[in-house]
C-alpha positions as CSV (number, residue, x, y, z in Angstrom):
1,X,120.3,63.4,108.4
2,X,117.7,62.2,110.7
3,X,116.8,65.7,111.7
4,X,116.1,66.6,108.4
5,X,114.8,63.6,107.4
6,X,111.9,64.6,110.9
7,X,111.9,68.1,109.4
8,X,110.3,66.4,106.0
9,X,108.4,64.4,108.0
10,X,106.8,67.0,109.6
11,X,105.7,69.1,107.0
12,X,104.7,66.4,104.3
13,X,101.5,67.8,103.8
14,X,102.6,71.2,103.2
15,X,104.6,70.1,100.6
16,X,102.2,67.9,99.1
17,X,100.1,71.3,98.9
18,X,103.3,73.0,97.0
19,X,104.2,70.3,95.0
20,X,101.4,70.9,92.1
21,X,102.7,74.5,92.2
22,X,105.8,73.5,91.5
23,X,105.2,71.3,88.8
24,X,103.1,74.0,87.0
25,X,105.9,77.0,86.8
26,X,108.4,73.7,86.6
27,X,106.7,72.6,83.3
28,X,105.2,76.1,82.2
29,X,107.3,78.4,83.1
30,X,111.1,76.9,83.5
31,X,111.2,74.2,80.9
32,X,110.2,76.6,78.0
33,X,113.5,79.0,78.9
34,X,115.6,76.4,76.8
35,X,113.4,77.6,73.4
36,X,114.9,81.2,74.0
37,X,117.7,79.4,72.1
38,X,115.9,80.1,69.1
39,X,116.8,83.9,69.3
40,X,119.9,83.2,68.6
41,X,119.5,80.5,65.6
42,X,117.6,80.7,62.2
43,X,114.8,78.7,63.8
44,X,113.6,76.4,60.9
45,X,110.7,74.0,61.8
46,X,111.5,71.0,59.9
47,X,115.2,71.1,61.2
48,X,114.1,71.8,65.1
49,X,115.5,74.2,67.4
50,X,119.2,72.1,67.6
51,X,119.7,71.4,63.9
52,X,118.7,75.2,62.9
53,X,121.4,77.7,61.6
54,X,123.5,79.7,64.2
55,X,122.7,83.4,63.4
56,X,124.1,84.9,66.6
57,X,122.5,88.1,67.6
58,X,121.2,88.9,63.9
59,X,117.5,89.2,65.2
60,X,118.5,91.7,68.2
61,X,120.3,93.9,65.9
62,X,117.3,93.6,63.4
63,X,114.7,95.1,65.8
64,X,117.3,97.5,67.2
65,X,117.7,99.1,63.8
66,X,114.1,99.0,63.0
67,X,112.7,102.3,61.9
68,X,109.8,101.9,64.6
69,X,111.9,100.7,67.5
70,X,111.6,103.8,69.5
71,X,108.1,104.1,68.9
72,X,107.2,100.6,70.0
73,X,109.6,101.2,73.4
74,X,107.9,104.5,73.7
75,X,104.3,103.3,73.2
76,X,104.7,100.3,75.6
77,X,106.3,102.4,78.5
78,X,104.2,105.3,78.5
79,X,100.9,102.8,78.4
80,X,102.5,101.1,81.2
81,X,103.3,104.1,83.0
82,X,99.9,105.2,82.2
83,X,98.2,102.3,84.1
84,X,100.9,102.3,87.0
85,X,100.3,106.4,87.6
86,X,96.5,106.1,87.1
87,X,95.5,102.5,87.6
88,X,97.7,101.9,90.7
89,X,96.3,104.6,93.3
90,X,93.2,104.3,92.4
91,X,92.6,100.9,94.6
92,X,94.5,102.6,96.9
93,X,92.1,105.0,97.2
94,X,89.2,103.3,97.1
95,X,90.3,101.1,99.8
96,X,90.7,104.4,102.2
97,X,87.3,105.8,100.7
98,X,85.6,102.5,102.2
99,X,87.5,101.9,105.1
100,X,86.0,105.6,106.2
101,X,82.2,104.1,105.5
102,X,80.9,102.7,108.8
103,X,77.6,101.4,106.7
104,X,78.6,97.5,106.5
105,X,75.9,96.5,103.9
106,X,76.6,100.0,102.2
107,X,80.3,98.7,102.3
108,X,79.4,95.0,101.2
109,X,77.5,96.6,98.1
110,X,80.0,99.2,96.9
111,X,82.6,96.2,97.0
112,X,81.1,93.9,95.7
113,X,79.9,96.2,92.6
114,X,83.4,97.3,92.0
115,X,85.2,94.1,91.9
116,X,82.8,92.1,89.6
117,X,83.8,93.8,86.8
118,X,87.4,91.5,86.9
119,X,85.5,88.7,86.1
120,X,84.6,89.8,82.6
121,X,86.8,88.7,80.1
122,X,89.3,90.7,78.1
123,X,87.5,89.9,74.7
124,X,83.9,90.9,76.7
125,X,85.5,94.1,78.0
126,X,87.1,95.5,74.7
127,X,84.1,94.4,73.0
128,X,82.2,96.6,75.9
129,X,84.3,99.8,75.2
130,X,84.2,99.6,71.4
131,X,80.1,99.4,71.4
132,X,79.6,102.1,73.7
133,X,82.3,104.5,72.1
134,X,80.8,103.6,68.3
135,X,80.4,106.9,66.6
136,X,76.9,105.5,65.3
137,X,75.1,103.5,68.3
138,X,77.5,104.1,70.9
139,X,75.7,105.5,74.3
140,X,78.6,108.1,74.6
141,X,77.8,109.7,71.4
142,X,74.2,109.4,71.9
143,X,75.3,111.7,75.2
144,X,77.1,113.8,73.0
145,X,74.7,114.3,70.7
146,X,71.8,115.2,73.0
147,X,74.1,118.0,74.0
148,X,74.2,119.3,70.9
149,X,77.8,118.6,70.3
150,X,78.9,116.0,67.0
151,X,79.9,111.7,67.5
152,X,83.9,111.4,67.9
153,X,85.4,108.3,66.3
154,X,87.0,107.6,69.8
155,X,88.6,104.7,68.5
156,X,90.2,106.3,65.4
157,X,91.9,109.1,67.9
158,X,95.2,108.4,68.5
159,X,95.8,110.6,71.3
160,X,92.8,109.1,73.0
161,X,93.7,105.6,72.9
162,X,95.7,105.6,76.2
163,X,93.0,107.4,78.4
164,X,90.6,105.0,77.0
165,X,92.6,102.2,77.8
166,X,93.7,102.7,81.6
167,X,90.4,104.0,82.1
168,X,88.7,100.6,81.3
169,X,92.2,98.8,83.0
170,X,90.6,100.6,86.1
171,X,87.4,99.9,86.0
172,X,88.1,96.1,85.5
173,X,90.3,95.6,88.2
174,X,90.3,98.3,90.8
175,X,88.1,96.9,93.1
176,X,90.2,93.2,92.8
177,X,93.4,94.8,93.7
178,X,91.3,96.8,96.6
179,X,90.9,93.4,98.5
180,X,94.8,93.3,98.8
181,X,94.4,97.0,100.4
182,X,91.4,96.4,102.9
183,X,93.1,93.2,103.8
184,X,96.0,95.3,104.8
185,X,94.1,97.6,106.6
186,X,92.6,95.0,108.9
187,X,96.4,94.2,110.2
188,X,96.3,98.5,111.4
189,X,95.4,98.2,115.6
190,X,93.0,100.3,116.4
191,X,94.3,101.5,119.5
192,X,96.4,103.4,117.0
193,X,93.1,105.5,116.1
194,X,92.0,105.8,119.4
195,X,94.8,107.5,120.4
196,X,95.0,109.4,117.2
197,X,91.7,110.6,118.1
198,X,91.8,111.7,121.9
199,X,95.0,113.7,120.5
200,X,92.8,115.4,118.4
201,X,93.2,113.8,114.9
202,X,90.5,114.1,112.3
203,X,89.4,111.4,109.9
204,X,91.8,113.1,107.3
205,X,95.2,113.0,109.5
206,X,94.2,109.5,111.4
207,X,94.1,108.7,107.1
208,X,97.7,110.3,106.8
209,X,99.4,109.3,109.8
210,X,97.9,105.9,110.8
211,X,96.0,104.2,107.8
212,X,98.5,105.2,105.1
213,X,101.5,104.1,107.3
214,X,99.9,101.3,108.0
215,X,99.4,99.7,104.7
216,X,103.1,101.2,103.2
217,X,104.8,97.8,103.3
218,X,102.0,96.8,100.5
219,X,101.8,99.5,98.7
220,X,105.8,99.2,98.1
221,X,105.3,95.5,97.3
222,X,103.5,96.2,94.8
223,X,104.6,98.7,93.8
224,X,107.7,96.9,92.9
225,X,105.8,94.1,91.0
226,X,104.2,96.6,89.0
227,X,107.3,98.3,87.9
228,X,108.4,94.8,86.8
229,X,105.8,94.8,84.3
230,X,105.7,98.2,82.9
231,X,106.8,96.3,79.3
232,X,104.6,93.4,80.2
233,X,101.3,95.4,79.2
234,X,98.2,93.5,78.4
235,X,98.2,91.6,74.9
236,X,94.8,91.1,74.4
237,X,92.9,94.0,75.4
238,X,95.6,96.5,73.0
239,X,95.1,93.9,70.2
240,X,91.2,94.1,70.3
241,X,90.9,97.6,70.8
242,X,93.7,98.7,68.6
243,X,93.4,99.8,64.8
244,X,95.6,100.8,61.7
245,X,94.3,104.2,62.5
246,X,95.8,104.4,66.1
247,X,99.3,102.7,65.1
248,X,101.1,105.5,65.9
249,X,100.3,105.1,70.0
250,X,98.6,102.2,70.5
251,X,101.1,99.6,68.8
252,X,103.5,98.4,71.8
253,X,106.0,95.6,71.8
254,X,104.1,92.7,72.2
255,X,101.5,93.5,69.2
256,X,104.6,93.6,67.3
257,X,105.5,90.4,68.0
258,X,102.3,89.0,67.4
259,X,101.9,91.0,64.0
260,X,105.3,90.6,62.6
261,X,106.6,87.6,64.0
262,X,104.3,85.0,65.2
263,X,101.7,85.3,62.6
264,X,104.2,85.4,59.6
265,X,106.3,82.2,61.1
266,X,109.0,84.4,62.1
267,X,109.5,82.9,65.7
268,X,113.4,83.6,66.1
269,X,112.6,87.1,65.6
270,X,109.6,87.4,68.2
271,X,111.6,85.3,70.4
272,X,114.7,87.9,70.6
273,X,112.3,90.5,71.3
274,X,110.7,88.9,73.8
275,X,113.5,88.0,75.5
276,X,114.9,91.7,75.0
277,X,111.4,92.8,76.8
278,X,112.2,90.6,79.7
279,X,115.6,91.4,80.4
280,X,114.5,95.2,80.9
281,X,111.5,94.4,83.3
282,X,114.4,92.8,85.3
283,X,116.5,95.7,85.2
284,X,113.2,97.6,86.1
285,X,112.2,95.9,89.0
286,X,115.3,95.3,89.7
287,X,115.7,99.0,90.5
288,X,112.7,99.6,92.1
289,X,113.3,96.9,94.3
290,X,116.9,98.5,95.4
291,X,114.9,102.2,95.5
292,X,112.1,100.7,97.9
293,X,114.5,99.0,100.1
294,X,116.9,101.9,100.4
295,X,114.1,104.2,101.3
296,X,110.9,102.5,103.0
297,X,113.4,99.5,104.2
298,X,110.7,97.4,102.5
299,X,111.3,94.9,99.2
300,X,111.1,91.9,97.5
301,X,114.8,90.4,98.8
């Protein structure tokens, strides 16, 4: 007892750092579980969530046998695939582009350029894409037409939507998610280039067999956390940029909700979804965890 009770004693402050962590996922994050209840019970508001109507698994079986189930589940993985294919090498690789440049304020400036950008809000970004892809004063179809060629309705495209969604996903945050990269890379001893070099190792193979190598263990880490979030796509930026018109590949899961449960009163309903969404991203990173650990011996646990 009293070594623990020195052990405490010892590290007070760093707990006293934690403990407002803890109280934000403790009030924020834990506390709210106890509403999933709801997903399970005709959730009236005037009765509250323990006086309400047992309904068992009514809601799950409701949006299971919902004509646009599979579109929904298709729409929201392939967007998050989409964004993990696309969106997640490309920090990667702009982290090995300027690890290669040896001009610092060249460096600095490229840097600091791309990673402004993720301090633009969702509603100034979407708001960004839609004026400069209008078919009437948008700059890309001013382009267009000074080539002769006639305005698209981007926005009214369905199969377009995607593209033009990761692409402004990477342009927002690729150069934020680089600092993760180039902090990795500083952790790489150079000795291990210097003797790549006098071997006879070019920039390209002192990239493949030293820098790349080098930065694996975070690339699988997140990796892994992106995985978990495949379902867990952005809310905001699909709800602004979406439209009637693009429906058919732009609605995902969490639009849904929004649209058919929250904004009609229907919380039971968007509850049992929700909680349906976060079951698989368990089951999804989950499984990449197990893959990364059994192959790169790196994980989460």
């Amino acid at each position: 007892m009293k070594s623990r009770w020195q052990h405490w004693k010892k590290g007070k402050y760093l707990l006293l750092l934690f403990f407002p962590t803890f109280l934000y996922y403790l009030i924020f994050k834990y506390a709210p579980m106890f509403g999933l209840i709801i997903s399970f019970k005709n959730y009236n508001l005037f009765k509250g969530v323990w006086a309400s109507d047992w309904v068992g698994f009514k809601y799950y079986l409701l949006f299971f046998q919902n004509p646009d189930f599979f579109k929904l589940l298709r729409n929201t993985i392939m967007l998050g695939l989409y964004k993990i294919v696309f969106g997640f090498s490309a920090p990667i690789i702009l982290a090995l582009l300027m690890n290669e440049v040896k001009r610092v304020f060249f460096k600095r400036f490229v840097q600091t350029v791309s990673y402004l950008p993720h301090f633009i809000s969702n509603v100034v970004a979407a708001s960004m894409v839609l004026m400069f892809l209008s078919p009437s004063s948008g700059i890309v179809n001013h382009f267009l037409q000074s080539l002769g060629m006639t305005p698209i309705h981007f926005m009214a495209v369905p199969e377009l939507f995607r593209p033009i969604y990761v692409i402004s996903e990477i342009w927002q945050h690729v150069g934020w998610e680089t600092i993760i990269y180039l902090a990795a890379l500083t952790s790489i001893d150079p000795q291990l280039y210097e003797a790549a070099e006098m071997d006879g190792a070019g920039r390209w193979k002192r990239m493949v067999h030293v820098t790349l190598p080098g930065i694996a263990p975070a690339i699988v880490i997140l990796l892994i956390l992106n995985v978990g979030h495949v379902l867990d796509i952005g809310f905001e930026k699909v709800f602004l940029m979406y439209n009637p018109a693009v429906y058919e590949t732009a609605d995902i899961i969490s639009t849904y909700v929004y649209r058919t449960g929250i904004s009609q009163g229907n919380y039971s309903y968007a509850t049992a979804i929700d909680l349906f969404t976060g079951i698989v991203s368990l089951i999804f990173i989950t499984s990449a965890n197990w893959v990364g650990r059994r192959l790169g011996e790196t994980s989460l646990w």
